[in-house]
C-alpha positions as CSV (number, residue, x, y, z in Angstrom):
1,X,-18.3,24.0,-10.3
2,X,-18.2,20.9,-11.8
3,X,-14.6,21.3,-13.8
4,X,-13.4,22.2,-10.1
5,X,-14.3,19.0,-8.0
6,X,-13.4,17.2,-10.7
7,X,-9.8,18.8,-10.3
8,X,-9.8,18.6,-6.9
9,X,-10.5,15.1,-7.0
10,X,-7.5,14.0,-9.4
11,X,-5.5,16.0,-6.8
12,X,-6.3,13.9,-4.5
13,X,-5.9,11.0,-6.3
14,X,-2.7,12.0,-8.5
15,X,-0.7,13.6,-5.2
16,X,-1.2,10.4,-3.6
17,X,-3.4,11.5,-0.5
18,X,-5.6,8.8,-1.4
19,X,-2.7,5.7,-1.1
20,X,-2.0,7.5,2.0
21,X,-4.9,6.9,3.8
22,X,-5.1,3.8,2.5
23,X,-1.6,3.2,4.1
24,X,-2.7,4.7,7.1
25,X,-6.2,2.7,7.7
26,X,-4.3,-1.0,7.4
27,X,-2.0,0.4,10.0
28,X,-4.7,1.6,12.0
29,X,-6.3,-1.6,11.7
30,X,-3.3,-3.4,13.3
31,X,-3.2,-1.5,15.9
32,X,-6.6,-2.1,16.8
33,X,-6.0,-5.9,16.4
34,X,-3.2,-6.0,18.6
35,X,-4.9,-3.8,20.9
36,X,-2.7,-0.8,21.1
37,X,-3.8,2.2,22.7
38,X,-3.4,5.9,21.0
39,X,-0.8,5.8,18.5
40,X,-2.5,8.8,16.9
41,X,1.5,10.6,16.2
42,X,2.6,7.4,14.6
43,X,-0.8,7.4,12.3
44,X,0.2,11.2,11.2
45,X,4.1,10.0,10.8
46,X,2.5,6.9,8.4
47,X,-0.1,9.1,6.2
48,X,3.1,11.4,5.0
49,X,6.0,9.2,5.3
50,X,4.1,7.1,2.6
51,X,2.9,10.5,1.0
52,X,6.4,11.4,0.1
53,X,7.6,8.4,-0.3
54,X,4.9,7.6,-3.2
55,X,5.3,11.1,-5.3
56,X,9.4,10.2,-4.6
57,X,9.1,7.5,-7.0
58,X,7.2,9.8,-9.5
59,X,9.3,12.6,-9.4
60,X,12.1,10.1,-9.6
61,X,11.0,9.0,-13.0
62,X,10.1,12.6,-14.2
63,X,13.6,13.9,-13.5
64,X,15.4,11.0,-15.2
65,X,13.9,12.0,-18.4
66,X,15.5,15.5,-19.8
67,X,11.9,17.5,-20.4
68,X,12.1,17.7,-16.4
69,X,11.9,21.3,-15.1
70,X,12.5,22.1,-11.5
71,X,8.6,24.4,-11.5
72,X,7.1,24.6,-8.1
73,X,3.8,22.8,-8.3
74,X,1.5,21.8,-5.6
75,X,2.2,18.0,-6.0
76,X,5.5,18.7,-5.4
77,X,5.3,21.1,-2.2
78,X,3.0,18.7,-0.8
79,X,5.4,16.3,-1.2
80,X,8.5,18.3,0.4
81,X,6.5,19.4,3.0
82,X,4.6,16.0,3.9
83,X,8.5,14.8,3.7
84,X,9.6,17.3,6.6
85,X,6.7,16.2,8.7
86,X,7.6,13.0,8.7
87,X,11.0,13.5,9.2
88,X,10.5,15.8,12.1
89,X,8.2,13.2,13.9
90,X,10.1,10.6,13.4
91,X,12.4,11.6,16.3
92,X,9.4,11.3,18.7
93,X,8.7,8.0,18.4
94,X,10.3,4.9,19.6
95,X,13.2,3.4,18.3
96,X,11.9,0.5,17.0
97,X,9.6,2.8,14.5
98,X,13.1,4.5,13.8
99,X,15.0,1.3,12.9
100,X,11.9,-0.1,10.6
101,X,11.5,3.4,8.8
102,X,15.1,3.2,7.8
103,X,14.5,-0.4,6.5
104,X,11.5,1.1,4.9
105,X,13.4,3.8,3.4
106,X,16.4,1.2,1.9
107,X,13.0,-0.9,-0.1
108,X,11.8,2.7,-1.2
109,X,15.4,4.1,-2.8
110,X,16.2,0.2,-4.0
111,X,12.4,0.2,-5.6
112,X,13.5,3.6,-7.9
113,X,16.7,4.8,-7.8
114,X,19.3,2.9,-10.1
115,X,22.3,1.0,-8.3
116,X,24.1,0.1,-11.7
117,X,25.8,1.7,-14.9
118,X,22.7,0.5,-17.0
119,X,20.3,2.7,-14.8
120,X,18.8,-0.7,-13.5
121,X,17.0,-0.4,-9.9
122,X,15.6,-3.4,-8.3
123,X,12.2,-2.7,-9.8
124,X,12.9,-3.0,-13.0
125,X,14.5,-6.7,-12.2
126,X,12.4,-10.1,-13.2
127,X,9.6,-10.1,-10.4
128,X,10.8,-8.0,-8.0
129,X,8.2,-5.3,-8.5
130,X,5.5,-7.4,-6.0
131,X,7.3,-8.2,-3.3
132,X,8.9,-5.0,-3.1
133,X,5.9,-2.9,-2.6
134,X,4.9,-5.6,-0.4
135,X,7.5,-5.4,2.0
136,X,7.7,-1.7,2.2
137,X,3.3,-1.5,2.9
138,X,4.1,-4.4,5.8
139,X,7.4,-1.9,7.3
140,X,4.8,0.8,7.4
141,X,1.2,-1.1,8.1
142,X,2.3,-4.1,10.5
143,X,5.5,-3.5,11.6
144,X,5.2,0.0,13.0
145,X,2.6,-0.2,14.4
146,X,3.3,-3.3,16.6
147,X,6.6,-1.9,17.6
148,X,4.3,0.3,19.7
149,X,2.9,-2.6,21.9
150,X,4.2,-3.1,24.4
151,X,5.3,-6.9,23.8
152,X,5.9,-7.7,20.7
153,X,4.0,-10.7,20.1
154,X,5.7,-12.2,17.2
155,X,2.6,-15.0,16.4
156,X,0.6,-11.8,16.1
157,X,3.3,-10.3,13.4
158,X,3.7,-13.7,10.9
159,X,-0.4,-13.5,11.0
160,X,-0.8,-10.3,10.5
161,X,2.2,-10.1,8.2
162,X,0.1,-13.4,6.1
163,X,-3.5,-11.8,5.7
164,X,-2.3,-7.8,5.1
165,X,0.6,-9.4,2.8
166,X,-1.7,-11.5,1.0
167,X,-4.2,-8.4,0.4
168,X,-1.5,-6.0,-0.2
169,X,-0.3,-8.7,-2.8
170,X,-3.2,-9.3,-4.6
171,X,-4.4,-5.7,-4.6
172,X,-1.8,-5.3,-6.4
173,X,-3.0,-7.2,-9.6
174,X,-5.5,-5.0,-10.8
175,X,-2.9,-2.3,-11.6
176,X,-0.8,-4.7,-12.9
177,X,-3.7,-6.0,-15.3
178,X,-4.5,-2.4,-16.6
179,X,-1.0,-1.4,-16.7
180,X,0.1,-4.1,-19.0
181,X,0.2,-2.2,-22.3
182,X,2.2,0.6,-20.5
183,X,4.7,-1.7,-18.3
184,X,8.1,-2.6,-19.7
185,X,8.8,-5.8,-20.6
186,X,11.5,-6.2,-18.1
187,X,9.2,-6.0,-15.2
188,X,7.8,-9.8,-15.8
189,X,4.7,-9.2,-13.9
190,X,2.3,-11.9,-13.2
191,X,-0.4,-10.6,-16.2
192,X,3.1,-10.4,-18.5
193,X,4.3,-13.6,-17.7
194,X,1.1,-16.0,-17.0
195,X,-2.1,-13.8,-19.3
196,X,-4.7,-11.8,-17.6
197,X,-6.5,-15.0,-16.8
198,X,-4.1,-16.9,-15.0
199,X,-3.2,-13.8,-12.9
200,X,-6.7,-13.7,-11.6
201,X,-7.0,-17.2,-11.0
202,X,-3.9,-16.8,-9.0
203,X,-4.7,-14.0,-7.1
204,X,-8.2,-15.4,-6.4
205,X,-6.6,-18.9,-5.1
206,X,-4.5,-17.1,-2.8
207,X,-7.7,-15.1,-1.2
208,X,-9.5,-17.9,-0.4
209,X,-6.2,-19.8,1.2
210,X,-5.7,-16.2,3.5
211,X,-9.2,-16.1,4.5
212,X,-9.4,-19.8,5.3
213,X,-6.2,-19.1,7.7
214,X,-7.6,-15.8,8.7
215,X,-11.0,-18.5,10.1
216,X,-9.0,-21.3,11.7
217,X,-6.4,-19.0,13.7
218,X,-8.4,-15.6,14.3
219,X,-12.4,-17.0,14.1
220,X,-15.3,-15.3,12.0
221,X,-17.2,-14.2,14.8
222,X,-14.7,-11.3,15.8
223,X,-14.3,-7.6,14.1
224,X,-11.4,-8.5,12.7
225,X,-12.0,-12.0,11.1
226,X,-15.6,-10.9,9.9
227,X,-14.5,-7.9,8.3
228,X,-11.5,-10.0,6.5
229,X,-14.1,-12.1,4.7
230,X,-15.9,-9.1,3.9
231,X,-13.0,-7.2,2.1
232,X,-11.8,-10.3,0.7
233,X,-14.7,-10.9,-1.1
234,X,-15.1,-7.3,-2.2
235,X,-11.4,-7.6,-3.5
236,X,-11.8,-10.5,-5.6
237,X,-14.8,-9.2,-7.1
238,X,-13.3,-6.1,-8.3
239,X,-10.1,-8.6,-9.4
240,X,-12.5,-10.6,-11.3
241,X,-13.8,-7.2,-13.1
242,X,-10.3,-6.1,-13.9
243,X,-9.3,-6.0,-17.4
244,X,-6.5,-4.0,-19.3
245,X,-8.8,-1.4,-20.9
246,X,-10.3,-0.4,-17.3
247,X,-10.5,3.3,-16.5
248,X,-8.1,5.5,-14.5
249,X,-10.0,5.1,-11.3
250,X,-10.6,2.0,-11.3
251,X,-7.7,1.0,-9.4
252,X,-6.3,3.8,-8.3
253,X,-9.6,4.6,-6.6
254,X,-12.0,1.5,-6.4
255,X,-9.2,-1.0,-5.1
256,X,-7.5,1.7,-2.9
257,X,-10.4,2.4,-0.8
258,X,-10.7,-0.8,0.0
259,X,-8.6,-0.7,3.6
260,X,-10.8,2.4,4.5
261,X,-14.0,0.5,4.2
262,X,-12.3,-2.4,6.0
263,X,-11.2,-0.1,8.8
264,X,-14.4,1.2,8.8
265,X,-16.2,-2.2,9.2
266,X,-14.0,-3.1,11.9
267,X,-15.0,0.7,13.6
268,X,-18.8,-0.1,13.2
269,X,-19.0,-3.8,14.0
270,X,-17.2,-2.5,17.2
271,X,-19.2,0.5,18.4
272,X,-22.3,-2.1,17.6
């Protein structure tokens, strides 16, 4: 019984449900913030549009490398199949959504697939790794789910697009930390180029800049400002704890669940 949850729970992890609904709850948490009603068909087009997208750039990576079979495995038919939901709702929702998924889309493809002879995507250039991942989480977590409002309140956008960026951003440096004996060289991510220490440092300076913007311009004393604190503290804990030797789940578990316990916070603090 044991052997199976454990299976079941790197399914979950390793078929990227998990990222998912991580994906899913920062979009949700917009939508809340800007006050949009329903929106429950563009949470189900997010939760497998980044599904697929996510096991895309693994099985990217698996079939560049000649030991790649084409064997049906459940990873895989989750993937094709969360790919052909998405695709299919995508037509029911506006056009805005349609226009942003296709610049979504463009960050996904330049993120894996190679555009050069020397099999060089835009990944693999000096830096680019960050923002890359960062853009394409704001296409699917702010900017979709404003395009539902019914103005489009750009203030709302830049500070939305500043506190989600800035978490999405720093989120991102615990991987980083414990994947830097495994990432090439080529990447030049912040723990390659500037030390483990630095990184933090770094990644710590720029939490406490996001939540002092997220008090002056959306107050502590709402759902959405408290809960910011919260999460922000929580995050730069867990940064603090990172180190390169850090276990499997630590980020790929810990860190992601982080934007279901702050959509959660946001849920309690307003049925309270």
């Amino acid at each position: 019984m044991r052997n199976t949850l454990k299976k079941l729970f790197n399914f979950y992890i390793k078929s990227s449900i998990h990222v998912a609904l991580a994906v899913v709850a920062l979009a949700k948490i917009t939508l809340v913030r800007a006050e949009v009603e329903g929106g429950e068909l563009l949470l189900i087009f997010i939760f497998f549009a980044a599904l697929s997208a996510y096991n895309f750039i693994k099985f990217f990576s698996d079939f560049r490398h000649q030991n790649f079979t084409w064997k049906i495995t459940p990873i895989r038919l989750l993937t094709a199949s969360s790919f052909l939901v998405s695709f299919s709702l995508l037509f029911s929702l506006p056009i805005e959504v349609l226009l942003i998924s296709i610049l979504g889309s463009f960050l996904v493809v330049a993120y894996t697939v190679p555009f050069h002879s020397k099999l060089s995507n835009w990944r693999s250039r000096k830096g680019w790794k960050q923002h890359l991942v960062v853009l394409s989480w704001l296409c699917l977590t702010v900017g979709m789910p404003l395009a539902l409002a019914p103005q489009f309140d750009f203030f709302l956008f830049l500070y939305l697009c500043g506190i989600q960026g800035t978490y999405i951003f720093v989120a991102l440096l615990p991987f980083e930390i414990g994947d830097l004996s495994t990432d090439a060289p080529n990447l030049q991510t912040l723990p390659q180029r500037f030390g483990v220490l630095k990184t933090k440092i770094l990644g710590l300076i720029l939490l406490v800049i996001a939540a002092l913007f997220s008090c002056f311009t959306g107050g502590v004393m709402t759902p959405f400002g408290g809960s910011t604190l919260l999460i922000f503290f929580i995050l730069g804990v867990l940064l603090f704890k990172s180190h390169p030797k850090q276990s499997f789940y630590y980020s790929r578990f810990w860190v992601e669940s982080l934007p279901l316990f702050w959509w959660g916070s946001i849920t309690l603090i307003l049925f309270f």
